[in-house]
N, C-alpha and C positions, 0 to 999 in steps of 0.2 A: 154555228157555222153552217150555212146552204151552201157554198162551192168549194169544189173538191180544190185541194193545195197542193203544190210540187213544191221538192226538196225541200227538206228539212232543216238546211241550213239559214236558207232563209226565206220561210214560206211566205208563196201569194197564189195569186189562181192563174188561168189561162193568159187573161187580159192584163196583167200582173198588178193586180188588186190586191194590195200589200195585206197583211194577216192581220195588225189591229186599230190600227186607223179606218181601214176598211177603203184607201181611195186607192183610185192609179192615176195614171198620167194622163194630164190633161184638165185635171180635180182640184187641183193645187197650184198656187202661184209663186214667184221667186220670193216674192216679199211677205212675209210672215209676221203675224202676231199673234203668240202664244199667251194664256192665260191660265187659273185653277179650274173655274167654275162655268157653266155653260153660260147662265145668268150674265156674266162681262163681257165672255162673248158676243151674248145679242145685244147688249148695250152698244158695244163697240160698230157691232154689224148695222146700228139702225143710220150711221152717217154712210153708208157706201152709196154707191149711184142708183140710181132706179133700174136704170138699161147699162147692162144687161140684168135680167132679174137674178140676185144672188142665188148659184147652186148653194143648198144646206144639207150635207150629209152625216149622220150621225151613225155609228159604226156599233158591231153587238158588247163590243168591250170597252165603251162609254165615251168614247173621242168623239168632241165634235167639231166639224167642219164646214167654216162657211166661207167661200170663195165668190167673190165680185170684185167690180173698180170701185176707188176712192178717185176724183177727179178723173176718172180716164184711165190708171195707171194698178193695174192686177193686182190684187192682194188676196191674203186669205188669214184667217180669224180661225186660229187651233184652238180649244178647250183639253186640259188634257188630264187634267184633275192633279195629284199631289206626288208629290217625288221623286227621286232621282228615276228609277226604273222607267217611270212614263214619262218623263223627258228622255232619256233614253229611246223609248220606242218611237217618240213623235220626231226626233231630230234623224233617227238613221234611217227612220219608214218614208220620210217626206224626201230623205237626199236622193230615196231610191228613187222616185216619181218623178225627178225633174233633169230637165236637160239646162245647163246653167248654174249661174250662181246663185248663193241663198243669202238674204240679210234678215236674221231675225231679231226681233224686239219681244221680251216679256212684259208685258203686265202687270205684276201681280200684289200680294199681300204681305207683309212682314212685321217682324218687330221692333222696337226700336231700342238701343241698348243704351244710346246717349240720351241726354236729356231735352228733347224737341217733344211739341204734340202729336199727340195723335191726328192723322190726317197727311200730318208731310210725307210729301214726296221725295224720294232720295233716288240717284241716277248712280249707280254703283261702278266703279271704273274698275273693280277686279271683285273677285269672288274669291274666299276661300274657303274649305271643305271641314265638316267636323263629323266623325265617324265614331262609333262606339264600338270599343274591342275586344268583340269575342270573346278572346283569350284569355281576357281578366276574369280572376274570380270576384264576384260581385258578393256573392255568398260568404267568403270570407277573404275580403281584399290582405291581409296581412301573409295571406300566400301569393300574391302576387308582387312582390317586392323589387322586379324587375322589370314588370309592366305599369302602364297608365292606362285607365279605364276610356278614354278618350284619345283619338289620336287629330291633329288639328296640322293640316297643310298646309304647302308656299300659297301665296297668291298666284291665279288664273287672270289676266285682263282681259278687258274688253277691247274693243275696235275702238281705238281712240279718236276716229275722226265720228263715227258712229254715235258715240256716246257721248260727241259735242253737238250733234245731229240731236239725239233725242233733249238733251237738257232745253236746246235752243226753240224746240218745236212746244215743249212743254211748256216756256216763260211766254211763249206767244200765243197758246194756247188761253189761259190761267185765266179766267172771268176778271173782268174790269170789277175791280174793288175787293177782291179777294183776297184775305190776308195769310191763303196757306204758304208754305214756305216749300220751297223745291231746293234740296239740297243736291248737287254732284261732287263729284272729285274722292266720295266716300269707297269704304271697301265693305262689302257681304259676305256675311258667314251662311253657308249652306248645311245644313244640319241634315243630317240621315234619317232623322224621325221627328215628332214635334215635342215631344216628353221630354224624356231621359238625354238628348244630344243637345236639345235648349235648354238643358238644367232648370226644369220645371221638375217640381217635388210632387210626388202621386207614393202608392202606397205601395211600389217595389221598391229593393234596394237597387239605385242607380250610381250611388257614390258620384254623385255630381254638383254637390250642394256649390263647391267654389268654380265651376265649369265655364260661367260668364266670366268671371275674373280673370278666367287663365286665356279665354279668345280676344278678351279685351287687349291684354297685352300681350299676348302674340303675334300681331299682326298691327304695324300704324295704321290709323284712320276707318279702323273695324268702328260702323254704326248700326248696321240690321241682321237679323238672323233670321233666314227661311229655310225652304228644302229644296231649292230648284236650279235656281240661277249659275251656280257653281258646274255643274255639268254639262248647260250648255253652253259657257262659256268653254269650256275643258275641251269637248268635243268639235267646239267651233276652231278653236288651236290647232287642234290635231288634222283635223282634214287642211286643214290652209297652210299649214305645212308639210304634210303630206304631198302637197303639190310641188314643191321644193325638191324633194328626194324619190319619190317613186314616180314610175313611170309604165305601172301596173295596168292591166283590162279591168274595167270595172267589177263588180259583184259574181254579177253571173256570166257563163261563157259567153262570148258574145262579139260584138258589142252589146249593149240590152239597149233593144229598139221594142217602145211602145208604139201602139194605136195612132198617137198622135205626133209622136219624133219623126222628123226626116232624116232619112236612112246614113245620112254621113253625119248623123250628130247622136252622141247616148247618153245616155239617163248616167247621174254621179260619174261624170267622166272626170278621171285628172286635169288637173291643169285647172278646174271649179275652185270657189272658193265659198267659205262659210264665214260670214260677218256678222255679230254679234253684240247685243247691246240690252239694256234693262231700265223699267222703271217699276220702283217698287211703293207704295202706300201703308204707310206706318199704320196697322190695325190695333197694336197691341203695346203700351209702354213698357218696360221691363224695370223701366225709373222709378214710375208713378203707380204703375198698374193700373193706368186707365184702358179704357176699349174704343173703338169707335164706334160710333154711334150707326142706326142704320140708314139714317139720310144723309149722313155725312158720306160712306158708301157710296151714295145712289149718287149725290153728287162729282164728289171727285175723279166717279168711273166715267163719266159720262164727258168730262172735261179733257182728262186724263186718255180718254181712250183718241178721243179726235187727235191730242198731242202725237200721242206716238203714231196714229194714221201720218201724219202731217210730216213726222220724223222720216218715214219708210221713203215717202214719191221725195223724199232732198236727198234720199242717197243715189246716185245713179248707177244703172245698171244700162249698158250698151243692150243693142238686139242680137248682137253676139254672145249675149252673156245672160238670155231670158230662154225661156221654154216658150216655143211658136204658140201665137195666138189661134192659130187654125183649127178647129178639132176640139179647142177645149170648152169650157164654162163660161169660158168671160169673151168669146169672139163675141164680135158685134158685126151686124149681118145688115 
């Protein structure tokens, strides 16, 4: 950390250079795509425009960020690495930085729990959560005879016009001749850790041996299980309804006027909304126990990332409802 941080509630610096993504306003665009790995990131980054040259910032606590246009129209390309916590920090650090609405699209990697290859594509319409508890003795489960080692949530959705937006952009995407399969309409389980919550067997006792079984039929139309997705869909709910009932001052006292905000407009103001959607890449069979292969990776990211580019500039976003071009990364001069 080189700059000094205020309040503690929710540090940044002067310029309000958020504490672990490391951007501020003007850094970051409304239209977002989030990923695990830095690597899909620059896959994804290598289709944006020439002009403006992409700003690429990479932060001391491993977020990276690359901001330019895809056709003309802002975007930006988060890395954020694995689970809940940094989703978490990348969804409420990024609401802080912008004036406007947010639509984000995940990327990412998962497993597959039905019987399809490795490779498919699956567009998840809800998310639900799997947590490991505490509580339970693991050590000797037959003291716990009022708890379950596992606790497995309602379904989270996504933005249902959103997430006819990503499947649509994805089938037009798909290389001519290409036999992957793109599945939507399914539901994601988001698991707390990649072990013990995806009832993978390692050498603690996680009493998790029937854990698949029990997500399978907890939930209709559960096909993949990651760490991610489930929260920002969660978080994207909450603010967009939040808009509904509160009619609160942003974060900080304020209004909070950035660098680059015009003075009758603030950063995460009310009345904003957070629109939310996902594609995910079956890496791992949970059927078969196959993997993906490393060119099948190299391929599908590269196909797959143009998709959801192509997803984001069809959702629209009025100029009433963007962060000004002025001042930031992506003006063109």
């Amino acid at each position: 950390m080189k700059d000094t941080l205020t309040d503690a509630n929710f540090p940044r610096t002067a310029d309000l250079r958020v504490y672990h993504l490391g951007l501020c306003p003007g850094e970051v665009a409304n239209r977002l795509i989030t990923v695990g790995s830095p690597s899909r990131a620059v896959t994804i980054a290598s289709h944006l425009d020439v002009t403006p040259k992409p700003f690429q910032l990479s932060s001391e606590r491993g977020f990276l960020t690359i901001t330019g246009r895809y056709k003309g129209v802002p975007v930006s390309i988060c890395s954020i690495g694995m689970g809940t916590p940094n989703m978490d920090f990348f969804v409420r650090e990024v609401r802080e930085c912008l004036i406007g609405d947010m639509l984000i699209i995940r990327l990412g990697s998962c497993d597959g729990l039905i019987d399809v290859p490795v490779g498919t594509v699956v567009v998840p319409k809800a998310c639900i959560a799997v947590t490991r508890n505490v509580d339970y003795d693991f050590i000797n489960p037959s003291a716990s005879s009022n708890e379950k080692p596992y606790w497995i949530s309602k379904p989270v959705l996504a933005d249902p016009t959103f997430h006819d937006a990503v499947e649509s952009a994805l089938n037009d995407s798909k290389p001519e001749g290409s036999t992957t399969k793109i599945l939507s309409g399914i539901v994601n389980a988001s698991a707390d850790s990649f072990y013990a919550s995806q009832g993978r067997q390692t050498s603690f006792t996680d009493c998790n041996q029937t854990l698949i079984q029990q997500i399978i039929e907890s939930t209709e139309d559960v096909a993949t299980l990651e760490m991610e997705t489930h929260h920002m869909y969660h978080l994207a709910a909450c603010w967009s309804a939040r808009r509904l009932t509160v009619n609160s001052a942003p974060l900080a006292t304020g209004p909070v006027i950035g660098e680059h905000a015009p003075a009758q407009k603030a950063l995460a103001a009310p009345g904003t909304v957070i629109r939310a959607a996902a594609a995910q890449i079956i890496f791992a069979s949970r059927t078969s126990q196959d993997f993906i292969t490393p060119a099948q990776v190299q391929e599908t990211e590269k196909w797959t990332g143009k998709g959801v580019l192509e997803a984001l500039i069809r959702m629209e976003l009025g100029d009433d409802h963007t962060h000004p071009a002025e001042g930031s990364v992506w003006e063109t001069k």
